[in-house]
C-alpha positions, 0 to 999 in steps of 0.5 A: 494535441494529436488523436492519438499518443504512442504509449509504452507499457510493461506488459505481463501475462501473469501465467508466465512468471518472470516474463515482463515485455515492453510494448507500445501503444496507441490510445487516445490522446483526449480524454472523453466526458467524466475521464482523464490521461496522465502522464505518469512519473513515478511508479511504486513496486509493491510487494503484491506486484512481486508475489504476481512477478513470481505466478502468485496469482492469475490476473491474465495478461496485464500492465502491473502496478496500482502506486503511482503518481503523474500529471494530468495532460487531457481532462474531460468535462466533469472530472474531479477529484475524490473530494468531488472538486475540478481537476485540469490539465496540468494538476499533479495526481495520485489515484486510488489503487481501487476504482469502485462503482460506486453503485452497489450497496457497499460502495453506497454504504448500506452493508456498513455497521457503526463498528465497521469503516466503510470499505468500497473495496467490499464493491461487488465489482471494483477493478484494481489498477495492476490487476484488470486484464488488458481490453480491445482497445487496450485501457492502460490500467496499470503503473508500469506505463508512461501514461494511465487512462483514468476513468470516470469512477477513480478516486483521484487526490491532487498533489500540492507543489511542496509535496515532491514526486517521492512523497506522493508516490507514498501516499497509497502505501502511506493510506495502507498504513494508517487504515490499519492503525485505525482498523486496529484502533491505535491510539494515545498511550498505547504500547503497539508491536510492528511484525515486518519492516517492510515498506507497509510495517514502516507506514505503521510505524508512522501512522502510529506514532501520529496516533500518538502511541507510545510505544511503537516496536518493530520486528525483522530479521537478519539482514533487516538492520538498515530496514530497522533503522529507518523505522526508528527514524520514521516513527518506531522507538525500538526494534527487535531481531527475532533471530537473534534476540527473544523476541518476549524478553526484548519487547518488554524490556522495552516497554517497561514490562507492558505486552502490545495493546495492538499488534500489526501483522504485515508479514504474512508469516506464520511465526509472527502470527504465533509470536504477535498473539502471545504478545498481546495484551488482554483485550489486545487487538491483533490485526492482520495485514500482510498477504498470506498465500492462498489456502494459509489458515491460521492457528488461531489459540482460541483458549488465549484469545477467549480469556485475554478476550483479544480481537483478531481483524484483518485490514489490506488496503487503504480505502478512504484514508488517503486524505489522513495519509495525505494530511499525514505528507503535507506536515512534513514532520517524516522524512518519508522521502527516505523510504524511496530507497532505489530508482529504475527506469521503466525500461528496466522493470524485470531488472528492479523485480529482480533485485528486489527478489533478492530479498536482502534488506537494502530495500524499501521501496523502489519506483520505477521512473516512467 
């Protein structure tokens, strides 16, 4: 292997909206104690890379992207996986979205309650791949680029050979829909109420019907019906446009009069949150997923929520449930791969953010193929 390997990026400086720039690089080709390389394969387009694609948010310059998946080609001594077990070359991976320190007290756990999951993304000083700026010499830390130079502190989960490409590349999506499940406190019975059909409202759905609720509605809009329709084969069992139909008469008539024991937030829309809230039923829990924009405050009715005595909780990420999601992949009993609805080469990102702009109900998720 040579010192050093050329390294196509896309590179984004996120003060200038709508302005991607393929470069190369390069960076070394052997990784160093306690680190790796990847190669990577696929890239997933979340929506947080179309809100930053838009001047949502300021990162500096940077390679976009924290969903992806690979295989390893330099290993160094010590390196493991998030279970602490040998990784080598050759082994397929996923790393986590975040990389912790894992020496402040959140990483370590001592900021943590009984009532609370332990969430290292309270770290103090964790980077996030996607959204550290790029240094000299450049680290390449983000999904939109051939390789990922992996450092000692990421959380890296090996992918098995009957788990393909597609279906790994879900896996951070996937630990995003089950850490809200679990946040909210689904379980066995219940009666759930989806706002978005989204990629993140779709891995609800399917975290929630493995939590075994037994109701499990999703909300959309004009335009969603293909959207809709793969929820409900990926988990959902009925669904509702709150464009067209009353979205109260709907719900109940399709759980048999019951009002949502839990409801999941992942649009970052103001009239779902008016809509989910007066879906919930007493003692209800109301969590928040979807990214608001900057300054959002919401009209949170503290009368109704005081008498239904009704949690609200807020959940955006997917710490420490990649092995449950992953779990969730490996029993094949979602056809998940269905999910990946459109494909683009990396020399084609602007194009794919583009499309995906439109904002039209044909997608669900899109990779970009490194």
């Amino acid at each position: 292997m040579t010192d050093t390997l050329s390294a196509r990026a896309i590179i984004f400086d996120t003060a200038r909206p709508r302005q991607f720039e393929m470069r190369r690089f390069e960076i070394p080709a052997q990784a160093g104690p306690g680190e790796a390389l990847m190669r990577t394969h696929l890239a997933g387009v979340c929506g947080s890379d179309l809100h930053t694609f838009h001047g949502r948010a300021n990162y500096g310059v940077v390679i976009p992207g924290h969903e992806m998946m690979g295989h390893l080609i330099s290993v160094g001594e010590g390196f493991t996986d998030a279970m602490g077990r040998p990784l080598k070359v050759g082994d397929r991976v996923v790393p986590e979205s975040t990389i912790p320190c894992l020496r402040c007290p959140h990483c370590r756990g001592f900021g943590s309650r009984h009532d609370k999951l332990v969430d290292y993304t309270a770290c103090e000083s964790y980077k996030l791949w996607g959204a550290t700026p790029l240094s000299d010499p450049v680290w390449m830390n983000g999904a939109y680029a051939e390789y990922a130079q992996l450092p000692a502190n990421a959380q890296m989960h090996r992918i098995d050979d009957d788990v393909s490409d597609e279906e790994a590349v879900l896996l951070e999506p996937l630990s995003v829909g089950v850490k809200a499940v679990l946040k909210a406190g689904v379980s066995l019975g219940h009666a759930v109420l989806i706002a978005g059909p989204g990629p993140i409202g779709i891995t609800c759905a399917i975290a929630a019907a493995q939590a075994g609720a037994a109701h499990i509605i999703i909300t959309g809009v004009t335009g969603d019906e293909s959207r809709l329709a793969l929820a409900q084969e990926l988990g959902a069992t009925g669904s509702i446009n709150v464009l067209t139909e009353d979205a109260t008469e709907k719900f109940l008539s399709l759980t048999g009069g019951r009002r949502a024991d839990r409801v999941l937030d992942t649009t970052g829309a103001l009239p779902a949150f008016d809509l989910g809230i007066k879906l919930t039923a007493r003692n209800g829990v109301y969590t928040v997923i979807g990214g608001y924009p900057k300054g959002t405050t919401l009209p949170v009715p503290v009368e109704l929520c005081l008498r239904n005595k009704i949690d609200i909780r807020f959940s955006h990420n997917g710490t420490n449930c990649y092995q449950p999601a992953y779990d969730i992949i490996r029993s094949k009993r979602f056809p998940l791969h269905k999910m990946v609805t459109h494909r683009w080469p990396l020399e084609r990102a602007q194009e794919a953010l583009e499309d995906l702009s439109r904002r039209d109900g044909r997608h669900v998720k899109v990779v970009l193929q490194c």
